[in-house]
C-alpha positions in Angstrom: -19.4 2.7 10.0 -20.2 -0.7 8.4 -24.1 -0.1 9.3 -23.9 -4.2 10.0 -21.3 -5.1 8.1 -17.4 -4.9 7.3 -16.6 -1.3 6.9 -15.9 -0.6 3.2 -12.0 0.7 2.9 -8.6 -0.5 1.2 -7.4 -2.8 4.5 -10.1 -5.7 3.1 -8.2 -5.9 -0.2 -5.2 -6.0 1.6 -6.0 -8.9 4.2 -7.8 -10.5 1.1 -4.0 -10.5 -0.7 -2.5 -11.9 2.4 -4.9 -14.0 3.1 -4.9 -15.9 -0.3 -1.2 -17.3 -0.7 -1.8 -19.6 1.9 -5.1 -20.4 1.3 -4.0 -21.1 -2.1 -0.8 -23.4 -0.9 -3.6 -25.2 1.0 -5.0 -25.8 -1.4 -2.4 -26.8 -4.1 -2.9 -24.0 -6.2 -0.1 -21.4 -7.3 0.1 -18.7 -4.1 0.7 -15.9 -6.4 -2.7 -16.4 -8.5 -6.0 -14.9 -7.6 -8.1 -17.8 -9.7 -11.7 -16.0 -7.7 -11.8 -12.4 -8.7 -13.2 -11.1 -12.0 -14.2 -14.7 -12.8 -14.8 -15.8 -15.6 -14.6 -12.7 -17.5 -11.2 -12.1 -16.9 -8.5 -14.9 -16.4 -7.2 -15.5 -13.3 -4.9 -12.4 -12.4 -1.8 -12.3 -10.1 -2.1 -11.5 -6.2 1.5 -9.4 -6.4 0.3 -7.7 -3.0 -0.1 -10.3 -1.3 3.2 -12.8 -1.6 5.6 -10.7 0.6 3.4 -10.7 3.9 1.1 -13.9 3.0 4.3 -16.0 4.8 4.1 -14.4 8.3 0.0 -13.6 8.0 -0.5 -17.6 7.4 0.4 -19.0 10.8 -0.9 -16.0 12.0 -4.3 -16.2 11.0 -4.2 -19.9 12.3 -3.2 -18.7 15.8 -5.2 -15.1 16.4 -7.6 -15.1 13.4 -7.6 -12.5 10.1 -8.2 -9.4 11.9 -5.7 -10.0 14.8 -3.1 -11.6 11.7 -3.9 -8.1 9.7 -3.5 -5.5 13.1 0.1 -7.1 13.7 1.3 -7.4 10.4 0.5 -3.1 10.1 2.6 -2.8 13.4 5.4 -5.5 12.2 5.8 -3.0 9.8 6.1 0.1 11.7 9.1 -2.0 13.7 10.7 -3.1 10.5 10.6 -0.1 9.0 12.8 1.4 12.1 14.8 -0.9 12.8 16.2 -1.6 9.4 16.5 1.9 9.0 18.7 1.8 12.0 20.8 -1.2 11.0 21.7 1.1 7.8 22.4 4.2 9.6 24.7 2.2 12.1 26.3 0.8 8.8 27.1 4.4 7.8 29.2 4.8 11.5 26.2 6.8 13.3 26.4 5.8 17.1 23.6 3.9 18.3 21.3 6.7 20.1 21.6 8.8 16.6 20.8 5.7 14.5 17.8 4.8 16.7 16.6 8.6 16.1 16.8 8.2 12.6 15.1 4.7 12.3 12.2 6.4 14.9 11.7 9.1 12.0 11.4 6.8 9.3 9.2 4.1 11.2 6.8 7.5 12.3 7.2 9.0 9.0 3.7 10.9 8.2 3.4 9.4 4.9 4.6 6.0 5.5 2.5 5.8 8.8 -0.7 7.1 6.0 0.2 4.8 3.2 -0.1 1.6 5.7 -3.5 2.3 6.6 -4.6 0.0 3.7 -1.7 0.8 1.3 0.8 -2.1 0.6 3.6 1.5 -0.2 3.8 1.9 3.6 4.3 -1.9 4.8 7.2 -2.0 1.9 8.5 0.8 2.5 11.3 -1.2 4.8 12.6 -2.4 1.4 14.2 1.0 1.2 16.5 1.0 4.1 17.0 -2.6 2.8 18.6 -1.6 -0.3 20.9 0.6 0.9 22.3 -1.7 4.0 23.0 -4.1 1.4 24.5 -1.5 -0.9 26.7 -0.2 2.0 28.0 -3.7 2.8 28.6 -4.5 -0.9 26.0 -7.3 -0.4 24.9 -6.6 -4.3 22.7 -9.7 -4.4 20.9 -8.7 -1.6 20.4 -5.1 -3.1 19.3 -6.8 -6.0 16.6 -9.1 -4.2 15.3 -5.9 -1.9 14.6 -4.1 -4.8 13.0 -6.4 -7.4 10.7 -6.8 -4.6 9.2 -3.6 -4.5 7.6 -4.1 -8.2 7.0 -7.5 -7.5 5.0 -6.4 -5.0 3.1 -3.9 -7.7 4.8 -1.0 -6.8 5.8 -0.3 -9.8 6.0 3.7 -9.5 8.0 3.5 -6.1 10.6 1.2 -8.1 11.5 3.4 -10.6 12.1 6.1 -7.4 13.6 3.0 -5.8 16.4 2.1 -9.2 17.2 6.3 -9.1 17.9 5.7 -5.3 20.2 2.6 -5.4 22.1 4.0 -8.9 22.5 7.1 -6.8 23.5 5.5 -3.6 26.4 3.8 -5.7 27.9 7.1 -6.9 27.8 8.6 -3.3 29.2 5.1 -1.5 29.9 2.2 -3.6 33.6 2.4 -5.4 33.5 2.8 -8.9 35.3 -0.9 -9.4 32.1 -2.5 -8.0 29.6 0.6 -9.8 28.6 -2.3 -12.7 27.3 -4.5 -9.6 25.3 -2.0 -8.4 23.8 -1.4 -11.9 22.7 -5.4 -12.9 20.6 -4.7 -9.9 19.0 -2.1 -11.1 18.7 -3.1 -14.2 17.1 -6.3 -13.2 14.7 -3.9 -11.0 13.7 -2.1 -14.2 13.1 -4.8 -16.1 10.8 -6.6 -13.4 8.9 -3.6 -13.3 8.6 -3.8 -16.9 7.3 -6.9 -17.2 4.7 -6.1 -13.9 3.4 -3.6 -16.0 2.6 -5.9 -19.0 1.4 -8.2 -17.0 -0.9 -6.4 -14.5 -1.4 -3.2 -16.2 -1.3 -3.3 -19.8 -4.4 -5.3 -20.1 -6.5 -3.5 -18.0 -8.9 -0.6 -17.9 -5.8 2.0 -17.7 -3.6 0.3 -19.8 -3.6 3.3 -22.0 -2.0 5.6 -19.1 -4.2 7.7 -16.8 -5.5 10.8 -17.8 -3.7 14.2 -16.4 -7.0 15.1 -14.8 -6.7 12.4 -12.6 -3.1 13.4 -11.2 -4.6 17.3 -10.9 -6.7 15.6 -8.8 -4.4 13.6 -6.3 -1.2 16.4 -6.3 -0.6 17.4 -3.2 -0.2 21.3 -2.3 2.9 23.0 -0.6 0.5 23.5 1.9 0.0 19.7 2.5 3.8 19.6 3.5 2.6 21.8 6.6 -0.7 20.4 7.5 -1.1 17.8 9.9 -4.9 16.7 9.8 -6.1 14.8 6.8 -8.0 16.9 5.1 -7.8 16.1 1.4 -7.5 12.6 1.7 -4.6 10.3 1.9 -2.8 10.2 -1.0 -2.0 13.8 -1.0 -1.0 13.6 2.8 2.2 14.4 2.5 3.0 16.5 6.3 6.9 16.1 7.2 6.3 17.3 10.7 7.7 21.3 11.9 10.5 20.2 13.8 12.1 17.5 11.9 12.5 19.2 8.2 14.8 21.6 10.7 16.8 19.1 12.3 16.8 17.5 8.5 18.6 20.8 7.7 20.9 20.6 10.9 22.4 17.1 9.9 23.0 18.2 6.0 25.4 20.7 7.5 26.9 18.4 9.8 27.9 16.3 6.7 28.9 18.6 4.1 31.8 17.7 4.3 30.9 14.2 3.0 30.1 15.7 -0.4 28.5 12.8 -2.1 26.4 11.7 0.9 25.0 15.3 1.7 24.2 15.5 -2.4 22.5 12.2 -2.3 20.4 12.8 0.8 19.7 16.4 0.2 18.6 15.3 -3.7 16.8 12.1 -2.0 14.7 14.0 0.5 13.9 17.0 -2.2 13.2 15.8 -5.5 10.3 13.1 -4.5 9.0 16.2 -2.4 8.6 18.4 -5.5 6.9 15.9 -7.3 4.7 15.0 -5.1 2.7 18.5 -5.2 2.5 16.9 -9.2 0.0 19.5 -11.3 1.4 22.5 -9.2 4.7 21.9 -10.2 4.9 23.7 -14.3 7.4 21.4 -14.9 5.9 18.1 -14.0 2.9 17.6 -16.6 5.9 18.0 -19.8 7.5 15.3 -17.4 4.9 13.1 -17.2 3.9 13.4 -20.7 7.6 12.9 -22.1 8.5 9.9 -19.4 5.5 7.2 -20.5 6.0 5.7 -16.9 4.8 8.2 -14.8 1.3 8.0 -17.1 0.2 4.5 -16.0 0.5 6.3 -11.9 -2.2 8.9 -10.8 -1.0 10.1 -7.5 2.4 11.7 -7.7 3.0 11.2 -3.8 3.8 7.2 -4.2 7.7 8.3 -4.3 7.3 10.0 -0.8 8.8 7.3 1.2 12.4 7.8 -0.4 12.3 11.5 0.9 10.7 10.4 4.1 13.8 7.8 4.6 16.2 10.6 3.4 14.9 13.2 5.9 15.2 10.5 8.9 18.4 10.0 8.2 19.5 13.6 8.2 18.2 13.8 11.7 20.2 10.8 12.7 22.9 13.1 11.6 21.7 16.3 13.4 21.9 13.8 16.7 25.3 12.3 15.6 26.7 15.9 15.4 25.5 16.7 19.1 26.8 13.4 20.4 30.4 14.2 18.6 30.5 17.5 19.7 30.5 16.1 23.5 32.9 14.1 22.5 35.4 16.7 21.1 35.0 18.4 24.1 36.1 15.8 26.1 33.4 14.9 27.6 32.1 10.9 27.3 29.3 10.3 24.9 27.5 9.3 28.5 27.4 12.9 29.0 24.6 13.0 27.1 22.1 11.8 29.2 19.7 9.1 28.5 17.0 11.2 29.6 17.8 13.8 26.9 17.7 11.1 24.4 14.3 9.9 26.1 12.9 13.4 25.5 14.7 14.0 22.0 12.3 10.8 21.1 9.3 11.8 22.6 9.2 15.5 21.1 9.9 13.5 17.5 6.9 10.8 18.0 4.9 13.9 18.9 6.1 16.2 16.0 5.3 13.2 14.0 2.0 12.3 15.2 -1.2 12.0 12.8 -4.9 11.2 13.2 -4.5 8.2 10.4 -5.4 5.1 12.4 -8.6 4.4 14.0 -11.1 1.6 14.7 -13.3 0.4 11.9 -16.3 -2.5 11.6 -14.3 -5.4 11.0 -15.7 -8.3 9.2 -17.2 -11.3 11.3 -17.5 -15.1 10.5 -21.0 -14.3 8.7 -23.9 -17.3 8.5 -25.4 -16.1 5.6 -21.7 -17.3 4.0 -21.9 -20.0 5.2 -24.8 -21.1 4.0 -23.4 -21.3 0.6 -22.3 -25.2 0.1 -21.1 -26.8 -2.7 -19.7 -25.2 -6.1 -21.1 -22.6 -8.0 -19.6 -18.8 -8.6 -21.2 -15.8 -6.2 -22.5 -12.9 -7.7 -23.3 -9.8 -5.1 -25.4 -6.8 -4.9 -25.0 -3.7 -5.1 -22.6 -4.2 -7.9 -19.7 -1.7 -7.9 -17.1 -0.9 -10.7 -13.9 -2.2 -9.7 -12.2 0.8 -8.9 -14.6 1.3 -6.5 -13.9 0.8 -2.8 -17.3 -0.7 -1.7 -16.4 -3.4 -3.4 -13.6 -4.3 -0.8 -15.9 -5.7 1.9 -16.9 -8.4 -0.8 -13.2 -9.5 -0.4 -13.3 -9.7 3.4 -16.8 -12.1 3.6 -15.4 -14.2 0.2 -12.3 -15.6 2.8 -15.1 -17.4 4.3 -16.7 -18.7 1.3 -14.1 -18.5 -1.3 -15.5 -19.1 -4.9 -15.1 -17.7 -7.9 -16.8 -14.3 -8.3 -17.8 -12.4 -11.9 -16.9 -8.9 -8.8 -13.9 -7.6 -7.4 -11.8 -4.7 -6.5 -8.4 -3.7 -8.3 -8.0 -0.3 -10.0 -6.9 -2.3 -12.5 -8.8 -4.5 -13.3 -9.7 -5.4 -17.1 -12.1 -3.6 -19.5 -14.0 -6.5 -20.0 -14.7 -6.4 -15.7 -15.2 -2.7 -16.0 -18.1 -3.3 -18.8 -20.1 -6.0 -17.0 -20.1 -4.3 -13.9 -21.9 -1.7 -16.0 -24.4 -3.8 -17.6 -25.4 -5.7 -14.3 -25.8 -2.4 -12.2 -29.4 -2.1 -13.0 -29.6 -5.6 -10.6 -29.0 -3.1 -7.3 -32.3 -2.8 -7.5 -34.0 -5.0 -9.2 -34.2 -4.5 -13.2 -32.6 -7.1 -14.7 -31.6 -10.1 -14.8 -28.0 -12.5 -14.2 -26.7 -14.2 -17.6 -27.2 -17.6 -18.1 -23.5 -17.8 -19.5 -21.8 -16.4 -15.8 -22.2 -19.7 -14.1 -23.6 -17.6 -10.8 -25.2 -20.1 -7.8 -25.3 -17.9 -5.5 -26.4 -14.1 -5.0 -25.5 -11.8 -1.7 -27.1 -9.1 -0.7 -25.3 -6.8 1.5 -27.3 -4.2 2.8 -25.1 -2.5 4.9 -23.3 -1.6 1.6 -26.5 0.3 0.0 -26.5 2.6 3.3 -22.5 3.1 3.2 -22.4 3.8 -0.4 -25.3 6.0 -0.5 -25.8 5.9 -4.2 -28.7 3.8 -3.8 -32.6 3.9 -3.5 -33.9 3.7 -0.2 -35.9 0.9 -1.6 -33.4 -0.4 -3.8 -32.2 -3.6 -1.4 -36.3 -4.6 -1.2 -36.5 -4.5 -4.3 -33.5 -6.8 -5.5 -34.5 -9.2 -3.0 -37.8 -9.5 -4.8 -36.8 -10.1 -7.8 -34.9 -13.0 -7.1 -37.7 -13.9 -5.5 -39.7 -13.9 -8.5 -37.0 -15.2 -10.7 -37.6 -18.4 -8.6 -34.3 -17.7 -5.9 -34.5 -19.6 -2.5 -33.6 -17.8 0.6 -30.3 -19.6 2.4 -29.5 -17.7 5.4 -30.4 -14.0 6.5 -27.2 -13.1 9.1 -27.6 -9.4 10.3 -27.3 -6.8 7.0 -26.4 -9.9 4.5 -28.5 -12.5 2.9 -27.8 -15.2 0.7 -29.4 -16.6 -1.9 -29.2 -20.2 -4.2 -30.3 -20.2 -7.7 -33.3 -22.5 -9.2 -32.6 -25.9 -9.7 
């Protein structure tokens, strides 16, 4: 409930990052720069989420508008996702009905399907299946490119699953002649995620690592593997459906005779599972304290997608067994009808299924924004820390009046952002007053935002108003829960 405005939640700060490359080409600035947020107490920080879907979300957003661009991008996802799934497991000899099962359990995966609710994991998460097609068809460029996009793309804990997976992938398929190929790519993976963490994390508020009461916090439970509603939150939503782990185990033995593929997919599917239930594991806090990577992520789930990919492709192996064995039989792979392969799919998507997706309070083309003419950075109240996700529906009205902005969202974001946030909170309602050195124009007041947050005073918006009244503030444009105002002259 947005209570007259956007709804607050994680899909703003992604249709801000795909939203900005092209505004930014538009405007002749560098599309993978973010020269708004955290301005000007930070420098202008890299938009990493946003360069990999920015390309189709451009034209998009010309033709259907943001929310329209957003909504298909989501669902271009869930049909990449399965499809180049399928193209990998056709690589690997599957027939065509067992490869489409496979890429229909990846594309439905629970956790994928969770993370690409406003998480750029499950939208990437194609780049997975990528890596391995290209692997299997010695295409070692390709690999290479597929997987230095996932840190790239500031994923930087689902890479280092991602170089484990493609160095393990080689052993089980790739000849040991052609072994070093497979290695310069991911080595070149490692070292972009090296350099994505000095850039985008080292400076920031967690530069340090995150502290191990944090990942208590987000590990998943064993009973989280069984549990289909989301009870606990995303991030430890980690439900592999009741049917498929058993068909999973069905297509191991049907390959067991392919020793290094049924290693690779039975270590691939298990180890990111173990991990993810993080502080319940003994072993993982020694881990996490001895491998200084794992300290700069607080939710051990984020490698889920390579066991989600693993487990789909085990049950394109369970169906390839069934469709085999009609054929040693005698019988013609017809005799499996297409019916059975109808139903086989619909007890799957329904095994699958999760309450994740559902309709929010979009934002709307606002006349309180755009009110604001002429140059000037845009200060806007309630003020949030960073890390906080209120702070995402400033994102979604900024596309309409982009400027630069001393707010923004990122759980990274700089200590120097983190601080002023915290001096300026008293402004929420009313104590205070802006520095003279920010620059600030304009101020925004979005009520909606006090009532969906709840941390504020009943009174609290009233009262913020009328202090910039008093400070001598002129009223632009009052549109539903927002108003804007322009500073003295």
């Amino acid at each position: 409930m947005g209570y007259g405005e956007a709804a607050a939640g994680d899909h703003l700060q992604l249709g801000w990052a795909f939203w900005l490359p092209g505004h930014q080409l538009g405007n002749g600035g560098a599309p993978w720069v973010d020269p708004y947020s955290f301005r000007p107490e930070a420098k202008a920080g890299p938009n990493l989420q946003g360069w990999l879907f920015g390309a189709p979300f451009w034209p998009l957003r010309h033709l259907l508008g943001n929310i329209w661009a957003y909504n298909l991008i989501v669902l271009l996802s869930f049909v990449t996702a399965g499809g180049v799934a399928c193209w990998w497991l056709r690589s690997l000899g599957l027939v065509r009905s067992a490869a489409l099962v496979g890429g229909l359990v990846f594309a439905l995966a629970p956790y994928r399907v969770g993370q690409s609710t406003g998480h750029l994991l499950g939208l990437i998460a194609f780049l997975l299946p990528a890596v391995l097609l290209a692997l299997e068809r010695r295409r070692f460029v390709w690999a290479a490119i597929a997987l230095a996009a996932i840190p790239l793309s500031g994923q930087i804990h689902l890479a280092m699953g991602a170089v484990i997976l493609a160095l393990g992938y080689a052993w089980a398929r790739v000849p040991r002649s052609e072994w070093w190929k497979a290695g310069i790519a991911a080595g070149a993976t490692a070292a972009a995620a090296v350099v994505v963490q000095r850039v985008v994390v080292a400076d920031s508020v967690v530069g340090r690592g995150r502290r191990f009461t944090e990942v208590e916090h987000y590990s998943a439970e064993i009973s989280d593997l069984f549990t289909r509603s989301v009870g606990a939150g995303i991030e430890e939503f980690v439900f592999l459906g009741w049917l498929t782990p058993i068909l999973a185990l069905v297509g191991l033995w049907a390959i067991r005779g392919k020793r290094g593929l049924a290693v690779f997919l039975a270590l691939a599917a298990v180890v990111p599972t173990v991990l993810a239930l993080g502080a319940n594991v003994p072993l993982y806090e020694p881990l996490w304290r001895a491998f200084p990577p794992l300290r700069f992520a607080r939710v051990p789930e984020r490698l889920m997608p390579i066991a989600c990919l693993a487990i789909a492709a085990l049950v394109g192996f369970a169906v390839a067994f069934v469709v085999n064995h009609y054929e040693r039989t005698g019988a013609s792979r017809r005799s499996l009808p297409a019916a059975g392969l109808a139903v086989l799919l619909v007890v799957l998507a329904l095994d699958l299924r999760v309450p994740v997706f559902g309709a929010v309070t979009p934002d709307r083309g606002n006349a309180a924004y755009a009110a604001m003419r002429g140059n000037g950075r845009l200060f806007e109240l309630p003020v949030f820390s960073p890390g906080i996700h209120f702070g995402s529906v400033y994102l979604a009205y900024a596309r309409q009046s982009p400027r630069e902005r001393p707010q923004g969202y990122s759980t990274t974001a700089s200590l120097e952002s983190v601080l002023l946030a915290r001096d300026l909170r008293g402004l929420s309602c009313g104590f205070g007053s802006l520095p003279p050195e920010l620059g600030v124009r304009f101020v925004a007041v979005h009520r909606g935002l006090y009532r969906q947050s709840g941390w504020f005073g009943a009174d609290c918006a009233d009262r913020a108003e009328a202090a910039l009244r008093r400070a001598g503030w002129t009223l632009l444009a009052r549109d539903g829960a927002i108003s804007s105002w322009e500073a003295p002259r």
